[in-house]
N, C-alpha and C positions, 0 to 999 in steps of 0.2 A: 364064254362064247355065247352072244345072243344067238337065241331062236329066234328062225323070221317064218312068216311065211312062204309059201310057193313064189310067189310072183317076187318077193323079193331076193330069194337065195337066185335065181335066174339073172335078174340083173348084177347078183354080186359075183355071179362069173365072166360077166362083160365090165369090170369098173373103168376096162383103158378108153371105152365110149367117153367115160365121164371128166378122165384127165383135164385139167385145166380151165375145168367149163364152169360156168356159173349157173347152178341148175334152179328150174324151179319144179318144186312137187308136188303134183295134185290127183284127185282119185282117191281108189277104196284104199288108204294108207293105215295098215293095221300092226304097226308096228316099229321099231325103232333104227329101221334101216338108216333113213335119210341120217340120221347120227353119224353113224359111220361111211356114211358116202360123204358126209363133210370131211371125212382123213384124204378124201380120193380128187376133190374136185376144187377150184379156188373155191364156190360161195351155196353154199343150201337155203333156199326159203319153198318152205311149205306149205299150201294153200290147202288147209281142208274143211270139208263142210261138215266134220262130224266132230263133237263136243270133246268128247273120250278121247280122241287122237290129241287132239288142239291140248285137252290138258294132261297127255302125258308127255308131251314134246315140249309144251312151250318152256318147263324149265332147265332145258337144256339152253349153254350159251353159244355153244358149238353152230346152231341154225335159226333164222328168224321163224318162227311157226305163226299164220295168220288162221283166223276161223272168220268164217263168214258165207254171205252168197255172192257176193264179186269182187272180184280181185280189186284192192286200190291199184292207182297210176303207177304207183313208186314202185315197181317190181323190177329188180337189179338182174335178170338173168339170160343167156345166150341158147336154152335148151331146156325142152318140157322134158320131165318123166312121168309118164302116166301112167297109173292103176288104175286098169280097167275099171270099172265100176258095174255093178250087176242089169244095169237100165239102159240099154241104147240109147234113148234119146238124152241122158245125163250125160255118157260116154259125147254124143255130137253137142251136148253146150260148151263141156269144160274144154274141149278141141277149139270151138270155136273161141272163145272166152279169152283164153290162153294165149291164143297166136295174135289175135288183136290184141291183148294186150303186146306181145312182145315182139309181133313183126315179122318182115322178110327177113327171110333168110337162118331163121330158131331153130335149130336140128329138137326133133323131139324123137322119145323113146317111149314104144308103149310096153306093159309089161301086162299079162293078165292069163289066168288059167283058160283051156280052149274049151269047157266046156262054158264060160260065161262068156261066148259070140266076141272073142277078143280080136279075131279071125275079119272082122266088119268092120275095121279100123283102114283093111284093106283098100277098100270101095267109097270109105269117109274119107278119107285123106287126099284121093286122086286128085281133085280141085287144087290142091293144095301144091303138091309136089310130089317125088317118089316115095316109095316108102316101102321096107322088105324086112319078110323074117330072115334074121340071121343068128338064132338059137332057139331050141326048145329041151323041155325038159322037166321034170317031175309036171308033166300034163300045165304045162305052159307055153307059153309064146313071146319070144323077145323081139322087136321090130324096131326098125333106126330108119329113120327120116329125115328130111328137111323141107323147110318152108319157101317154095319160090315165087308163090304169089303173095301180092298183099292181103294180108284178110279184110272181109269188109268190117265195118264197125260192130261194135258188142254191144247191142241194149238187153237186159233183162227182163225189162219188162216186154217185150216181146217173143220171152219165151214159155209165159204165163199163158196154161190153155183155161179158159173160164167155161162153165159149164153152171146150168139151175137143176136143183133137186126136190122136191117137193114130200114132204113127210107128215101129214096128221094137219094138212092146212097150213103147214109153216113151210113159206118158200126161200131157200137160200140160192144167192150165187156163191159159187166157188172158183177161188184163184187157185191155183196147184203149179209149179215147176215140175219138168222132168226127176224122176227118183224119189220123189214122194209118196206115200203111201193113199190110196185112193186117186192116185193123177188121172183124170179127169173120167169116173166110175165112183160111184154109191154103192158101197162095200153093203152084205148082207149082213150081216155081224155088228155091224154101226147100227145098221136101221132095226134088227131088233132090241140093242141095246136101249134106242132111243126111243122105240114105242115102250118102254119098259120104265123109263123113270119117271120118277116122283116131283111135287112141284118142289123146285130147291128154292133155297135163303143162303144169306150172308157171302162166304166168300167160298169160290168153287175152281177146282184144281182141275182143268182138262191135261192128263199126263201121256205122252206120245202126242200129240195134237197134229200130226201129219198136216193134211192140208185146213184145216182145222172147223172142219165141218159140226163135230161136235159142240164146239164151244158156239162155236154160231148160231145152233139149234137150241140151246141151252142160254143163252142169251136175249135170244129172239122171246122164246116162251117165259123168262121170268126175267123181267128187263132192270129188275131192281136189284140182280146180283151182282158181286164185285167178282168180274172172270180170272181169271190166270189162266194163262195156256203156256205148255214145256213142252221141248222136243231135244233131242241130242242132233239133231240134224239143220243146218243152217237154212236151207232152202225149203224146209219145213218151216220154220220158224215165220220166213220170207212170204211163206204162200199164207198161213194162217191170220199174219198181220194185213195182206192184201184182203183174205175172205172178211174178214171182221169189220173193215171200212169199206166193202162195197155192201157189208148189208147193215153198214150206219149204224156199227158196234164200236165199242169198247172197251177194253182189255188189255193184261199185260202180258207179251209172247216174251217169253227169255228161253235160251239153252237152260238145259240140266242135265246132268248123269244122274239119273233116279231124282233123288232129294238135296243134288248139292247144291242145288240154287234159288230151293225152292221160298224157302221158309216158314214158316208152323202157321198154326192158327186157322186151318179148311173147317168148312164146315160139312162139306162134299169132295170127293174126291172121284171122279170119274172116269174110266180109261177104256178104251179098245188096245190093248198093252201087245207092244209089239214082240213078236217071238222068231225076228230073223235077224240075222248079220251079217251081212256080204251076204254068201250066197249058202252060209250054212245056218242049221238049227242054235237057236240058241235062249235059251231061258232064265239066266241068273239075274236078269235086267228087271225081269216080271217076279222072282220070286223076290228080289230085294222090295222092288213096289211093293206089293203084298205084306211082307214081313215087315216092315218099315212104319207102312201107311199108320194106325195106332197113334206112334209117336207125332204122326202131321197132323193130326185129325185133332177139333175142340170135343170138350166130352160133349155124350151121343154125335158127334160127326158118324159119318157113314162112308162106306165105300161101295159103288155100281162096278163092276166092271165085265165084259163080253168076252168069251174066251171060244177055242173048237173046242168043244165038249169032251175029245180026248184028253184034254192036259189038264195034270193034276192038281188044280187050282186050291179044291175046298178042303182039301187036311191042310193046307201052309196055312190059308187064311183062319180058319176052324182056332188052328195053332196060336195066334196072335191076337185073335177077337175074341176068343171063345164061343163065336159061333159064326155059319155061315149058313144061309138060305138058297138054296137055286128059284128062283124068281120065275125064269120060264127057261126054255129050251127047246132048240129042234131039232134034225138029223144031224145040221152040223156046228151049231152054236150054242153054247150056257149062258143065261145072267146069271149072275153071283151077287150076290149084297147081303153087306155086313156091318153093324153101327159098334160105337163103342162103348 
């Protein structure tokens, strides 16, 4: 018996919602439900923006699994099920996204724990048509809908907020999507990281690149580098490739889980290394980076990276470099850096 999450053991007490329906899935999908909602429903295709999901579904034959930032045309189905996702204004793209793709008339279903404002689906939705809780349970919320108005058209790039940030004389624009990390704010943690580094060479690994501000800054100031930018997040990826060509960069933005896509040879490695997941703590992502980096790195490569000075960064890295530095720090941020 798989283990699901909350939000999915909720909807696998409603599966007669899904009888005969041709669903499509999108949202925080952390896990291998849609699998078994394909025993329940004629058709599954799942739409999601996070790398990790994408590849552990897509070798199932059972469901079509797409990754990206917007849906293609070809999407076969009569009914959204949506996991919430921890960002309202993510939650209001993929709603919108969704229904133009597939129309009047979609019954959708949201599914999402109440303390991540799943509750807001309520007051999103009314333009749309009705839409009610009709379950709750282990601190969730189940809601069935339908679509009776037409949706208006879906552009994406109209959902990019741009924004300039200005650091040590280096001015960037930034593109960002909803559900990105830094969406449209200049994190403190970045900008001490970045008053912190050194001039870099050769080829340089921005890892998390959210909206991809760092690689942009890093580019900007030493414009003979060859950049890389990864993100496990699609509309990461989405926004960092917009940031880089409005400040007349470039670089290669790909997905990765950690290192699976990245390939060897950095001569830098630099990160503000993400330590959330949905909406809980999570760090196996940052210690794999860490523990890892070594094997990416050319000898003396190095690795930068900004962390909250609570987490216990400098014994894994210590561990694997055999040494690490605290560069600077404040109340609530560490540099770290370490060569090989």
């Amino acid at each position: 018996m798989a283990s699901y999450i909350a939000p999915s053991q909720i909807a696998e007490r409603q599966l007669e919602y899904f009888a005969d329906k041709r669903v499509l899935v999108i949202g925080e999908i952390e896990d291998s439900f849609p699998i078994e909602l394909s025993r329940h429903c004629d058709k599954v295709t799942v739409f999601t923006s996070n790398y990790i999901t994408y590849r552990s579904l897509q070798s199932s034959s059972k469901i079509r699994t797409l990754f990206g930032a917007s849906l293609p045309d070809d999407i076969d189905a009569d009914m959204i099920l949506l996991y919430w996702p921890k960002a309202k204004a993510e939650a209001q793209m993929l709603l919108h996204m969704s229904l133009a793709a597939l129309g009047k008339e979609t019954e959708i279903v949201v599914v999402g724990e109440n303390r991540s404002g799943v509750k807001s689906i309520e007051k999103m939705f009314a333009s749309y048509g009705p839409i009610n809780k009709y379950d709750s349970a282990r601190r969730c919320s189940f809601y069935w809908g339908v679509c009776h108005e037409t949706p208006e058209a879906f552009d994406l790039n109209s959902q990019f907020k741009t924004y300039d940030v200005e650091l040590n004389g280096v001015e960037i624009k930034v593109k960002s999507l909803p559900g990105v990390f830094s969406h449209g704010e200049f994190d403190h943690g970045t900008q001490l990281l970045l008053n912190n580094l050194p001039e870099l060479k050769g080829k340089v690994l921005d890892f998390g690149c959210g909206a991809g501000i760092i690689g942009a800054y890093m580019g900007i100031k030493n414009p003979d580098i060859k950049l890389n930018l990864c993100d496990i997040n699609a509309f990461a990826i989405e926004s960092s490739k917009q940031t880089l060509k409005a400040n007349g960069l470039s670089g290669e933005v790909f997905a990765s889980d950690v290192y699976s896509d990245t390939g060897k040879g950095y001569d830098f490695i630099v990160s503000n290394p993400p330590f959330h997941a949905g909406l809980d703590t999570s760090y196996s992502a940052t210690e794999t980076l860490l523990a890892d980096a070594p094997n990416q790195l050319n000898n003396q490569g190095q690795l930068w990276i900004v962390a909250n000075s609570f987490l216990k960064y400098p014994p894994i890295i210590e561990q694997h470099f055999g040494n690490c530095e605290t560069v600077d720090k404040n109340r609530k941020f560490a540099i770290y850096h370490a060569a090989k």
